[in-house]
N, C-alpha and C positions, 0 to 999 in steps of 0.2 A: 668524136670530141666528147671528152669529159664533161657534162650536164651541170656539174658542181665545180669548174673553173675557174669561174668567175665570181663564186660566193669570195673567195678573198678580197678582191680588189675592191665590194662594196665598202662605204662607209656605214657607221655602227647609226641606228636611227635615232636621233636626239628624241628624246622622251618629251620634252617640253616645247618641240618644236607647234605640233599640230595637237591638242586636246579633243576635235569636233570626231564623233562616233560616226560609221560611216552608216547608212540609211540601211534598216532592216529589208530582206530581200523579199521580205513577202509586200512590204509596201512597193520596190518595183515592179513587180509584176500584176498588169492592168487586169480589169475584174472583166470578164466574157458580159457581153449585151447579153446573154442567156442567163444572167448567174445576178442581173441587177436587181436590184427591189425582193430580192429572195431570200430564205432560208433554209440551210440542209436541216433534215432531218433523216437522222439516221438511227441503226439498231444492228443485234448480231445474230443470225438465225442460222439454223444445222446447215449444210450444206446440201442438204437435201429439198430444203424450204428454197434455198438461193436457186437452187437449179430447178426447179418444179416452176418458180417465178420467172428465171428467164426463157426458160422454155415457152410457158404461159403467151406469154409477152410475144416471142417473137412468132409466135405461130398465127397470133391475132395482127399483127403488124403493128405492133405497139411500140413503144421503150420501155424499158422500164421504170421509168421514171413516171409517163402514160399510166402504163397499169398499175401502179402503186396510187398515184394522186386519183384513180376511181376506186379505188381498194377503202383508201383515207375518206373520201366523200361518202362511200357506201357505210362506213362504221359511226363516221357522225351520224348518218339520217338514223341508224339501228339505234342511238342515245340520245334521238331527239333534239341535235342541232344541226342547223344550217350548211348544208356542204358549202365550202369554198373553191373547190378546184382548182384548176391550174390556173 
């Protein structure tokens, strides 16, 4: 069966029927308990950096996520503020 068959027989969509926009899809989709009360923070490093980190990470049993938020805490205390950690 021809997939576009049936495109004739619709009616044409009245323009002035419905005006309401339909809900952005990032607003459906629910925020992870992991992800509440949070902020990314991101960057872009060689590929060499990215894989030297995950390696890092997973040979320590870490994430990397783990090993970056001690990485972040380790460079505050180096400028003399306050680690906040995970």
């Amino acid at each position: 069966m021809n997939r576009f068959a049936n495109l004739a027989d619709r009616q044409p969509k009245n323009d002035t029927a419905d005006q309401t926009a339909p809900a952005s899809p990032v607003a459906q989709i629910p925020t992870p308990p992991s992800r509440v009360g949070r902020k990314a923070v991101s960057g872009y490093f060689s590929p060499e950096l990215s894989l030297a980190l995950h390696t890092c990470a997973r040979r320590h049993g870490l994430s990397l996520q783990d090993l970056m938020a001690e990485a972040f805490d380790d460079v505050l205390r180096k400028y003399g503020e306050s680690p906040i950690g995970r």
